[in-house]
C-alpha positions as CSV (number, residue, x, y, z in Angstrom):
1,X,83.2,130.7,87.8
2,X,82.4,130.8,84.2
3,X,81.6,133.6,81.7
4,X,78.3,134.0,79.3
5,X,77.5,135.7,75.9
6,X,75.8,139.1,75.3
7,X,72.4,137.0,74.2
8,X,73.3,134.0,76.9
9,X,70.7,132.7,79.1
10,X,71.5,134.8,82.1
11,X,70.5,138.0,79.9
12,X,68.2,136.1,77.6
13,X,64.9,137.7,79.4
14,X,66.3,140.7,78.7
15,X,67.0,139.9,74.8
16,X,63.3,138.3,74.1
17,X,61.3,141.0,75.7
18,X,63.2,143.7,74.4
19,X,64.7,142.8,70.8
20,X,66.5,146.2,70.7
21,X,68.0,146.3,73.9
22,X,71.4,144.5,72.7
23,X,71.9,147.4,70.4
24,X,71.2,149.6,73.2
25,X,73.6,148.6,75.8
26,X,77.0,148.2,72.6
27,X,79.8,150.2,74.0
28,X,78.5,150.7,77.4
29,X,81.5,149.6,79.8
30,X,80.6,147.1,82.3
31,X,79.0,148.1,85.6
32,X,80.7,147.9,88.7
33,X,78.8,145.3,90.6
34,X,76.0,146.1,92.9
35,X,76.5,144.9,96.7
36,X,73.8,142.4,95.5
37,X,75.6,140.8,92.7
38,X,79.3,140.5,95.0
39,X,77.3,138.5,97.4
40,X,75.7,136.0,94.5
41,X,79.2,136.1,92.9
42,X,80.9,135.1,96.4
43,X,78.1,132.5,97.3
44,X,78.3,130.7,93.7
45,X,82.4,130.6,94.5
46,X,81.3,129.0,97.7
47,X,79.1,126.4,96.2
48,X,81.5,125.8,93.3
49,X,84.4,125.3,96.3
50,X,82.0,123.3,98.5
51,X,80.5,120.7,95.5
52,X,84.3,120.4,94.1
53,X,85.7,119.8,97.1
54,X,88.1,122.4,96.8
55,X,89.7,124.6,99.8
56,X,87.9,127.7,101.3
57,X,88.0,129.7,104.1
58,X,85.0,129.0,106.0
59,X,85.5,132.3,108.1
60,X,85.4,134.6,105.0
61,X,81.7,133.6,104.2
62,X,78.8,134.6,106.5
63,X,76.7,132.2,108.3
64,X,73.8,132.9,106.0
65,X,75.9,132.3,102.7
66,X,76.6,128.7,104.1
67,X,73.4,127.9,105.2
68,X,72.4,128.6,101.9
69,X,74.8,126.9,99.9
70,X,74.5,123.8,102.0
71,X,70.5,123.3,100.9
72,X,72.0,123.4,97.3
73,X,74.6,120.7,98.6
74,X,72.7,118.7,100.0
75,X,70.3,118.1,97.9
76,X,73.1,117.9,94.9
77,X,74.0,114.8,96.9
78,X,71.3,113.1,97.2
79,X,71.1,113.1,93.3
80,X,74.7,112.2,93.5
81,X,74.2,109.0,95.9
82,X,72.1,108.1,93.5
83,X,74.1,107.6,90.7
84,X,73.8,111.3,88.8
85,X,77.0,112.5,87.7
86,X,77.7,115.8,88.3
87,X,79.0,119.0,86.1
88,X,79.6,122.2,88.3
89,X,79.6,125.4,86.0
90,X,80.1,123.8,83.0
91,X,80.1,125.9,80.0
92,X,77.1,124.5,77.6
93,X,75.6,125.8,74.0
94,X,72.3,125.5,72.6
95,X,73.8,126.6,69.3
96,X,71.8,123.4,68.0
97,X,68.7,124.3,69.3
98,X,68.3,128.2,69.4
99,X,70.2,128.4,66.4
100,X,72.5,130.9,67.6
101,X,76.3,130.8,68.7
102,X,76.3,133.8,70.6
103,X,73.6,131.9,73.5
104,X,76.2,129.8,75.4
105,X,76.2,130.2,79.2
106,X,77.7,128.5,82.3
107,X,75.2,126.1,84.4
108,X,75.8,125.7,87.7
109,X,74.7,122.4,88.3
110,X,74.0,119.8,85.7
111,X,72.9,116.1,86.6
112,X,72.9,113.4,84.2
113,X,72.2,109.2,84.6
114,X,71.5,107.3,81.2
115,X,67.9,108.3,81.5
116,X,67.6,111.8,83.1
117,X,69.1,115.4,83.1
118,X,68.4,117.6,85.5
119,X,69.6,120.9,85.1
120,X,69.4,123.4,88.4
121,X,70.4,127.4,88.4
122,X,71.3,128.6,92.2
123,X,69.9,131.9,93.2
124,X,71.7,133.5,96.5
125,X,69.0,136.9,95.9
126,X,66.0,137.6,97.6
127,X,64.6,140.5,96.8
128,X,62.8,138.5,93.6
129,X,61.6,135.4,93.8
130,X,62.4,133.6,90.5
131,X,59.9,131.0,89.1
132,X,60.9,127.4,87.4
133,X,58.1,128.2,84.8
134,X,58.3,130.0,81.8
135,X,61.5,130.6,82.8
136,X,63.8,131.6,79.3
137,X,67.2,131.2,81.4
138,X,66.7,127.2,82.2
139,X,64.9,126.8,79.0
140,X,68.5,127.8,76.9
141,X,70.8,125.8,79.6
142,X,68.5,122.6,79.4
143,X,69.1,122.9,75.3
144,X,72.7,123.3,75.6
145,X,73.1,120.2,77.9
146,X,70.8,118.1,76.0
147,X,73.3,118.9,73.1
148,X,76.1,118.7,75.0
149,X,75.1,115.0,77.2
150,X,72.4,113.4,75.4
151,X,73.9,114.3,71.4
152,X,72.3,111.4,69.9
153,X,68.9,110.6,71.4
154,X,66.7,113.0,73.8
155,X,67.1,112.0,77.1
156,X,63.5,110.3,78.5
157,X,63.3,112.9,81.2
158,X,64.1,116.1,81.9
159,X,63.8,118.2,85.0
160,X,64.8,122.1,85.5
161,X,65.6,123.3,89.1
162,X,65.6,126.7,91.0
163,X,67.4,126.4,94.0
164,X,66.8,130.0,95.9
165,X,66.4,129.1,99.5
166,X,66.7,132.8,101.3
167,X,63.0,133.3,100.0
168,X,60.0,131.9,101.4
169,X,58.7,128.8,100.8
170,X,59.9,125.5,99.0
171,X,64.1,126.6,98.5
172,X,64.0,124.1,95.5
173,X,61.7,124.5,93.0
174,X,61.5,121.8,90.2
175,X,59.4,121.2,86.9
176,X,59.7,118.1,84.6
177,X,58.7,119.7,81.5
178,X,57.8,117.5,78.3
179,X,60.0,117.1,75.4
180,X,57.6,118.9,73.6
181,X,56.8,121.7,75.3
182,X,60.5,122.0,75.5
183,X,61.0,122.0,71.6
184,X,57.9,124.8,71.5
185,X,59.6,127.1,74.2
186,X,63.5,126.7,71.9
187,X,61.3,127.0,69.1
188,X,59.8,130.9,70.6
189,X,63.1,131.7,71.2
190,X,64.8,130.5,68.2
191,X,62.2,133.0,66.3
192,X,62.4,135.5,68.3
193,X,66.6,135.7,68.1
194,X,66.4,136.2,64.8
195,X,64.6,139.6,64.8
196,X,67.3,141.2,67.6
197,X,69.3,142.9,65.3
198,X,67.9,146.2,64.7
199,X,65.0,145.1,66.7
200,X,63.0,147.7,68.7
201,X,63.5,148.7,71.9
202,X,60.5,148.0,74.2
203,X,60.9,150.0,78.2
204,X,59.5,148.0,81.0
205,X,59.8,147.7,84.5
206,X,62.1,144.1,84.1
207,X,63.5,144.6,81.0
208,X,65.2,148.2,81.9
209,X,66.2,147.0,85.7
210,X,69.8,145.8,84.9
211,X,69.9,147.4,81.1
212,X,73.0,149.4,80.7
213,X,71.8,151.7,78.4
214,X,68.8,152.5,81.2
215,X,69.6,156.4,82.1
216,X,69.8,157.2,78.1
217,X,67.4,154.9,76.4
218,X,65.0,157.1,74.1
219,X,62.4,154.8,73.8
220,X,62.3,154.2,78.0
221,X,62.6,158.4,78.5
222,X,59.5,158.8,75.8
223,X,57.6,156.2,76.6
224,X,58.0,157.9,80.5
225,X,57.3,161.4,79.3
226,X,54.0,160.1,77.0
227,X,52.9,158.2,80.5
228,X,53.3,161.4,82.7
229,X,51.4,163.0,80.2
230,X,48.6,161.2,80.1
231,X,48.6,160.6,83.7
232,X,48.2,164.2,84.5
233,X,45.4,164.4,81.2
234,X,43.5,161.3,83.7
235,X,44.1,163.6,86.8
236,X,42.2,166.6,84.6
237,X,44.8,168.7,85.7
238,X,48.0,170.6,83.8
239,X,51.8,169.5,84.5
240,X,52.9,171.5,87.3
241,X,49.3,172.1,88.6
242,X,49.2,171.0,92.4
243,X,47.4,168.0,92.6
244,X,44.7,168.2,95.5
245,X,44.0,165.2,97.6
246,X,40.1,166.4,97.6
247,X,41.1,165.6,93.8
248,X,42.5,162.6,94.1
249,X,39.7,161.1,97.0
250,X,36.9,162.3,93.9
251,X,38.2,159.8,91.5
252,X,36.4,156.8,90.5
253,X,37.9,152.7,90.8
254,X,38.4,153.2,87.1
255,X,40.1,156.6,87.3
256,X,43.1,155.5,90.3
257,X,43.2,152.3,88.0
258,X,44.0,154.1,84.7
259,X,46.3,156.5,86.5
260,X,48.2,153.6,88.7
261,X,49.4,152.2,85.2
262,X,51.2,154.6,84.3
263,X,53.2,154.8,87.3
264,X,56.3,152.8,86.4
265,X,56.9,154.3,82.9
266,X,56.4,158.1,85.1
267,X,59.4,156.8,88.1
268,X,61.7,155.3,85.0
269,X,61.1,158.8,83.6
270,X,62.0,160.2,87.0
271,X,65.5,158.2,87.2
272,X,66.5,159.0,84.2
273,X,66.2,162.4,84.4
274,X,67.6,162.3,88.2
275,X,70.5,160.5,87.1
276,X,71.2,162.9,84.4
277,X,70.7,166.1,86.7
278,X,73.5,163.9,89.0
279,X,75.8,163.4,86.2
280,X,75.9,167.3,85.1
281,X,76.4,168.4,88.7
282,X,79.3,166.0,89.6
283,X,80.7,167.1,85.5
284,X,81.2,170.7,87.4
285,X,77.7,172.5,86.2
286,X,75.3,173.8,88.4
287,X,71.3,172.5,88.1
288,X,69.3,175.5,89.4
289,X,67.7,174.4,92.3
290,X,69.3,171.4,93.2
291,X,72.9,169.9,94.7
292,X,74.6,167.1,95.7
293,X,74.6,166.1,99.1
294,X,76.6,163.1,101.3
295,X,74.3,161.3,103.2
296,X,74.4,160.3,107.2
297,X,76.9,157.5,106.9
298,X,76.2,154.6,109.1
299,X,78.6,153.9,111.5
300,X,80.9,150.9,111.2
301,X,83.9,148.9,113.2
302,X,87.5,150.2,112.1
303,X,89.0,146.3,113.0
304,X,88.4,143.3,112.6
305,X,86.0,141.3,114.8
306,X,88.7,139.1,116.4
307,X,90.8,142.7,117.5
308,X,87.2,144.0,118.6
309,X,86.9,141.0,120.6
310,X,89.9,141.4,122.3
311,X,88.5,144.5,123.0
312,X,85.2,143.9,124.4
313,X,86.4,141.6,126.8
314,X,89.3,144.3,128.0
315,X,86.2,146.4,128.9
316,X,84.5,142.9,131.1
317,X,82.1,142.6,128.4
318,X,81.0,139.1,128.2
319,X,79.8,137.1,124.7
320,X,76.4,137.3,125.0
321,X,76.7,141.2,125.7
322,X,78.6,142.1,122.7
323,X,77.6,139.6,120.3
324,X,74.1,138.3,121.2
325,X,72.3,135.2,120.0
326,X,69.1,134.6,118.5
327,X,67.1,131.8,117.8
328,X,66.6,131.8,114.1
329,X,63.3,132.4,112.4
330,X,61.2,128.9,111.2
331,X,62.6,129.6,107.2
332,X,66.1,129.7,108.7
333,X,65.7,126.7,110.7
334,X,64.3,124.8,108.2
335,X,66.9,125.4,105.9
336,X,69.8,123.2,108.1
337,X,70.8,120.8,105.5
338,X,71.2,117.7,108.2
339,X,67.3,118.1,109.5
340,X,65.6,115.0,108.0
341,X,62.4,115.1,106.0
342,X,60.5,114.1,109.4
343,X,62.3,116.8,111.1
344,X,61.0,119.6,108.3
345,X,57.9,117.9,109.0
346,X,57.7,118.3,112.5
347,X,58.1,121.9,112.9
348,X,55.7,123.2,111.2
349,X,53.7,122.1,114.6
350,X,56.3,124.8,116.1
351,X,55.3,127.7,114.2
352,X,52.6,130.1,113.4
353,X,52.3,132.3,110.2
354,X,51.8,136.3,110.6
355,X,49.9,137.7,108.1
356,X,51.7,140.1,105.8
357,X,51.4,144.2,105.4
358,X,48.7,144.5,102.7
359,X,50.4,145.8,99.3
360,X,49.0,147.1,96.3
361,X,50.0,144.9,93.1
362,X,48.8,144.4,89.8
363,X,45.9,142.0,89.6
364,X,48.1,139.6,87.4
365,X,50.2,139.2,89.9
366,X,50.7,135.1,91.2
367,X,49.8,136.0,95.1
368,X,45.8,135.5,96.1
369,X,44.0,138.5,96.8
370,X,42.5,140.3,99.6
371,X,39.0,139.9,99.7
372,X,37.4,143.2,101.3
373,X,33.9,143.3,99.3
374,X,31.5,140.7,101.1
375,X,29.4,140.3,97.8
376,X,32.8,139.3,95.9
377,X,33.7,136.5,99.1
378,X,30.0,135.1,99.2
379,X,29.7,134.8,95.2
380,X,30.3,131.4,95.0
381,X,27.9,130.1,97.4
382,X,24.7,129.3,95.5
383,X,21.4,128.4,97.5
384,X,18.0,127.4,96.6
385,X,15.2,129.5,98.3
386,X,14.2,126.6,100.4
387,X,18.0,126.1,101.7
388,X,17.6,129.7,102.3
389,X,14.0,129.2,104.7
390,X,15.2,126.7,106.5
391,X,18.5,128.4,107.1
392,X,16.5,131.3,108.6
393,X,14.2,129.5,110.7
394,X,17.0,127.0,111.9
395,X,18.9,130.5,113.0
396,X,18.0,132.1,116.8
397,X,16.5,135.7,116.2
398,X,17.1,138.2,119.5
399,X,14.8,141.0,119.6
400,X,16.6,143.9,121.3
């Protein structure tokens, strides 16, 4: 597994959108890793092992993590028996294009034949869905391995990869972006690097996720208070006031809009000052009010599953009983690496899609919306008042 600098392209998101946020985090220790980022640590091993061809234990990955590092092998090889040759995380530095030598990152996979580079970054998460476009990360790794493969002409094509396949949909995303548009995007970035030292530190909902500096940041805890603030002056009501839900049902489209944006500056506020109630109360000082708690702990095995097996069986349990199997669900299935392209094909005859619980999002957002006004669903269709007549009079009319 490689490493990557404080401004590389893993954190580069982080660096563009907030310029002050490397300032922010210096002299924060490193985090202990989330549950989350052991399992994308552990699957990129596991990819790493599997596109080497180096030894692993099979047993000490889940069936999930293989199934979804074999989508990423698979369709490595294909490349491969094509003729690509392949780099696993190979260090690479855009220093020639971002004009910066503190940029360099590891790429997982890089592909290169004498006319092509394809450059791919394997997601093992979830919880996000992470687009090929716009996307700063595979912008800086396709700089450094243009300078580090092609260092005397520009490759004819170029193609950046997402390979994320526990999320629905396509598990490999793919854009072949123009030279061009790839000199404009290093060129942003390039301009916006230089104005990171001493730049100004700018709180939002993904730039403050995975921030070290998070539960202290003065521009995130002012920018939450100044939200609260004027989310209570849009309720017409004072802090501490309790807010009525005749109150809230009176309020206009316009009203529950300008209040809802102020909602993730208000919970950041909320965390931080949570966090810091948690930190005084573990130092030994009382919050008045308020304590610390354990939590109903979930129950778990003390051995390991081949001692509980033993086990089971002791007590006449059989396999299916104590370890039942299910069929898995159409993304799963469709993720086996050895199904052909006619096979994918075929079963989307086998399934049907369930519509989704309804979720309120910002209208930005990518996903289509719900159409619930009639007027707004019909506004498109355009008829003449004859098309209209004849409409009617071709239409049955019951009298009741």
């Amino acid at each position: 597994m490689g490493d990557h600098a404080m401004k590389g392209p893993s954190s580069l998101s982080r660096r563009l959108t907030c310029l002050g946020s490397l300032e922010a985090e210096d002299g924060f220790p490193e985090e202990p890793a989330s549950v989350y980022a052991a399992e994308g640590t552990k699957a990129h091993q596991l990819l790493e092992n599997k596109l080497l061809g180096l030894p692993y234990e099979s047993g000490n990955y889940p069936d999930e993590m293989h199934r979804a590092v074999d989508i990423a092998v698979a369709w490595t090889q294909r490349q491969t028996e094509k003729g690509y040759v392949l780099f696993v995380e190979t260090r690479v530095d855009p220093v020639d294009y971002l004009n910066d030598p503190d940029c360099w990152g590891t790429a997982d996979i890089i592909l290169v034949n004498d006319d092509h580079l394809i450059v791919a970054d394997f997601k093992y998460g979830r919880g996000v869905i992470v687009n090929v476009e716009g996307n700063h990360q595979l912008a800086a790794y396709a700089a450094g391995a243009v300078s580090k493969h092609f260092p005397f002409a520009v490759p004819p094509k170029i193609t950046t990869a997402i390979i994320q396949s526990r999320t629905p949909g396509d598990p490999i995303k793919t854009l072949d972006p123009s030279y061009v548009d790839l000199a404009k995007e290093w060129a942003w970035i390039r301009d916006r690097l230089v104005f990171i030292p001493g730049g100004v530190r700018t709180p939002g909902a993904d730039q403050c996720k995975f921030c070290k500096a998070r539960f202290t940041c003065v521009a995130r805890k002012e920018a939450g208070i100044e939200a609260t603030k004027e989310a209570f002056a849009a309720l017409t009501i004072n802090v501490g006031d309790p807010i009525s839900q005749e109150n809230i049902e009176s309020m206009s489209p316009g009203e529950l809009s300008e209040i809802l944006d102020y909602e993730a500056a208000t919970r950041a506020l909320f965390g931080m000052v949570r966090h810091q109630a948690e930190s005084v109360i573990v130092s030994g000082l009382d919050v008045p009010g308020y304590k610390m708690v354990s939590e109903v702990g979930r129950r778990a095995w003390a051995l390991e599953e081949e001692d509980l097996a033993k086990k089971f069986k002791s007590m006449k349990l059989t396999l299916d009983e104590y370890s039942p199997r299910e069929i898995l669900d159409p993304a799963g299935i469709e993720k086996i690496a050895k199904l052909t392209d006619k096979q994918r094909g075929n079963l989307a005859k086998l399934w049907t899609k369930k519509i989704g619980k309804p979720s309120l999002v910002v209208s930005t957002d990518d996903r289509e919306g719900i159409v619930y006004n009639s007027a707004e669903a019909f506004k498109d269709i355009a008829i003449s008042d004859d098309e209209a007549i004849e409409i009617l009079t071709d239409t049955p009319v019951s009298f009741i």
